[in-house]
Each structure stands twice: as structure tokens, then as C-alpha cells.
C-alpha positions in Angstrom: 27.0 5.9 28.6 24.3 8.6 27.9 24.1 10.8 25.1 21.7 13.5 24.3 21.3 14.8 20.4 19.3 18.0 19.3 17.1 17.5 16.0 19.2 17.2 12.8 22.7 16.6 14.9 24.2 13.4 13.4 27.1 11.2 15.0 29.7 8.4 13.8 29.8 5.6 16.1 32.8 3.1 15.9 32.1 0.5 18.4 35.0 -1.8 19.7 34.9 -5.4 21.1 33.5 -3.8 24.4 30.3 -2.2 22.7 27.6 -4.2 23.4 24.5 -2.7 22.3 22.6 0.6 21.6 19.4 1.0 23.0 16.5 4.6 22.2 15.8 5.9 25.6 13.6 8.4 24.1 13.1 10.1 20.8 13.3 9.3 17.1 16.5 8.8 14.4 17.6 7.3 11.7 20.4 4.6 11.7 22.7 3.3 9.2 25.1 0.1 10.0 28.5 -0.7 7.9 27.6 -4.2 8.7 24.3 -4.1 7.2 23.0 -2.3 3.4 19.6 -1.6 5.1 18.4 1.8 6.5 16.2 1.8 10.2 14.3 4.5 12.3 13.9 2.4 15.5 11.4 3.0 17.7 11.9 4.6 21.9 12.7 1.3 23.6 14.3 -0.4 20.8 17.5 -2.5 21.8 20.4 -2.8 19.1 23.0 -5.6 19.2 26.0 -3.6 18.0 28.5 -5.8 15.6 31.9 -6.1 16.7 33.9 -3.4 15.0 30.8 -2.0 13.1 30.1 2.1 12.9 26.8 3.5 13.1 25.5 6.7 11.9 23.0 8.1 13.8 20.7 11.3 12.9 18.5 12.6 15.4 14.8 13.2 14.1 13.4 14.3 17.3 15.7 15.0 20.3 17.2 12.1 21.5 18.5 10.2 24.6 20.4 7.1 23.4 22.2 5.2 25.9 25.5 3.1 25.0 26.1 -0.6 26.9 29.2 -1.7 27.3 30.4 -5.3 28.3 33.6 -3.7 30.0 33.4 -0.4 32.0 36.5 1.8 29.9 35.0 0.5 26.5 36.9 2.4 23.5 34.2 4.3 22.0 35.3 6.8 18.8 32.3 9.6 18.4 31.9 12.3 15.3 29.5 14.6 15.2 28.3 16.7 12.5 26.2 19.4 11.8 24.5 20.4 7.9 24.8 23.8 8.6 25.5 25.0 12.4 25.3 23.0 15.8 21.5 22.7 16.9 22.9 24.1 20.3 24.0 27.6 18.6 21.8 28.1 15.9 
């Protein structure tokens, strides 16, 4: 699964069993795990092994193209987004 972010637009991830890693196709963010107390800002290519049940929160530096991989092909995958002021895509 592919997603696309617009500077400043920041997402929840909640991975399940299925979620197998979360790789930066192309851009910058910043990344936050529940699984871990330390902060990252990965670089385009990066790899991350996601932790079984584990959310991420993701904010886009630059726009972004993150791609989602997925040991099963209908992995559960709960996404929030949210915006400090309006959606990049309006404003």
C-alpha cells in the first residue's frame, strides 16, 4: 500500500500482525514508535521493521511517498490523519 502526505500532514499508524514494514519511497518525516522512547527522521530508502501491534506517528517534512508491506494481502491497517490548522490539500 501507497500513501502520499503533503508537508505538515501527520498520520496514526496502528499496525496488526500482518504489517510488516514501512519503507520512505521519497521525501522526509519524522517518526515516533509506541514500542520505542526514541524520536527518528529516516532518510528516502530507509526500511522500518514495524512491531507487532505497534502505532507510528508519522509527520511529513517534505512531501512524502511511504509505501506500507504487508505479509498478508487484506492486512488490517487503522490510519488517522491530522492537520494543525487546515488540510495541506485545501489550504
Amino acid at each position: 500500500m501507497r500513501y502520499l502526505l503533503a508537508k505538515g500532514e501527520i498520520i496514526t499508524l496502528q499496525a496488526d500482525d500482518a504489517i510488516e514494514s514501512l519503507s520512505l519511497v521519497a521525501g522526509a518525516i519524522w517518526l515516533t514508535r509506541s514500542s520505542d522512547t526514541r524520536d527518528y527522521c529516516p532518510q528516502e530508502g530507509t526500511r522500518l521493521t514495524v512491531v507487532r501491534g505497534e502505532t507510528l506517528i508519522i509527520e511529513a517534512l517534505t512531501p512524502v511517498t511511504i509505501t506500507v508491506n504487508c505479509r498478508e494481502r487484506r492486512a488490517a491497517l487503522h490510519i488517522t490523519t491530522a492537520w494543525p490548522h487546515t488540510s495541506p490539500r485545501t489550504a
